[in-house]
C-alpha positions as CSV (number, residue, x, y, z in Angstrom):
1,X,107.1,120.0,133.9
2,X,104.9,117.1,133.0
3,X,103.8,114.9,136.1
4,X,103.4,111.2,135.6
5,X,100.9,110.9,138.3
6,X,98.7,114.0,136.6
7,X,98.2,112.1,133.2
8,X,98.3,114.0,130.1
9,X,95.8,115.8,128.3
10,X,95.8,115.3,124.8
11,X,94.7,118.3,122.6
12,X,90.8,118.6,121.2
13,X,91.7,117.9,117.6
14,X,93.6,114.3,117.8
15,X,94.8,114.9,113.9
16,X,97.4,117.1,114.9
17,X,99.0,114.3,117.7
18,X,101.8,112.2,117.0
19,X,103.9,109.8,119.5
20,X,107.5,108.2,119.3
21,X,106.9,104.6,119.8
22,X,109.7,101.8,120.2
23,X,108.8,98.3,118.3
24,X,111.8,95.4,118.8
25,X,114.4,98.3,119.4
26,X,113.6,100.5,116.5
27,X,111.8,104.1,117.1
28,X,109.3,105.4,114.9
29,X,107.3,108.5,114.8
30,X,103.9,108.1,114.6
31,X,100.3,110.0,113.6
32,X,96.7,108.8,112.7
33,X,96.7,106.5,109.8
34,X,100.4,106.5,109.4
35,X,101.3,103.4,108.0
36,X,105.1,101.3,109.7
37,X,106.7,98.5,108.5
38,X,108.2,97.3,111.4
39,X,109.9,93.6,112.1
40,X,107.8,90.4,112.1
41,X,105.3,90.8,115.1
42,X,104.6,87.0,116.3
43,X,101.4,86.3,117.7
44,X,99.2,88.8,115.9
45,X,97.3,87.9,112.8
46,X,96.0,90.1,110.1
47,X,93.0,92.5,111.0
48,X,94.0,92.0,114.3
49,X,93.9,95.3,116.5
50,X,96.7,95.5,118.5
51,X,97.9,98.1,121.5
52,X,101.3,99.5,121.9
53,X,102.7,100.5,124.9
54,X,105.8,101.2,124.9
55,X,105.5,105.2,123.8
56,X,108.9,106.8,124.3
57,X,107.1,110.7,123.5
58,X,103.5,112.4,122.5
59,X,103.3,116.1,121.2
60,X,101.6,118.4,119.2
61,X,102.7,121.6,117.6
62,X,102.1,123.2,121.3
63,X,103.0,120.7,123.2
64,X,105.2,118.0,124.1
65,X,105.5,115.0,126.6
66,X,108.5,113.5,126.9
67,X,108.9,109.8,128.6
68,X,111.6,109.3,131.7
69,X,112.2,106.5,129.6
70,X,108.0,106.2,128.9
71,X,104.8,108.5,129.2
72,X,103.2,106.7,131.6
73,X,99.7,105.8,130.6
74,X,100.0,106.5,126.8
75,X,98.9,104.1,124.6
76,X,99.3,103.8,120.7
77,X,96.3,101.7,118.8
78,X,97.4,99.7,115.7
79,X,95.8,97.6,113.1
80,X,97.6,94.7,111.5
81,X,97.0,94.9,107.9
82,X,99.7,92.5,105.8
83,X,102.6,90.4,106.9
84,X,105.5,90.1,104.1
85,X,108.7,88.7,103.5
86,X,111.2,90.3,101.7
87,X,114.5,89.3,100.3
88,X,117.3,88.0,102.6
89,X,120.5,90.7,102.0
């Protein structure tokens, strides 16, 4: 049983991690240099690097850690590469 005040320990080859992250209610699974269109983020421009903290699980094939309702201490690192609009439905 995962114990927040031990940390995690995150696997030697960091190609094979992924997390669950939550942005403006929606959860999406992430991995390095997946790519998530996600809802207007104010404040951030383009080329901007930003850090999400709200990570709801991290795992590998061996291993997961689920959040009670986070992992404490897990951070996802993002890049802000386009803002769009797209049709009104």
């Amino acid at each position: 049983m995962h114990h927040p005040e031990e940390g995690i320990t995150l696997p030697a080859n960091p190609d094979e991690t992924f997390a669950v992250i939550r942005i403006k209610g929606l959860q999406y699974k992430v991995s390095k240099d997946d790519r998530v269109m996600s809802e207007l983020l104010e404040d951030f421009e383009v080329g901007t690097q930003i850090e999400l903290e709200d990570v709801l699980l991290v795992g590998t094939k061996d291993y997961t850690c689920v959040g009670r309702p986070q992992v404490k201490s897990a951070r996802v690192f993002a890049t802000v590469e386009e803002t769009s609009q797209t049709e009104k439905v």
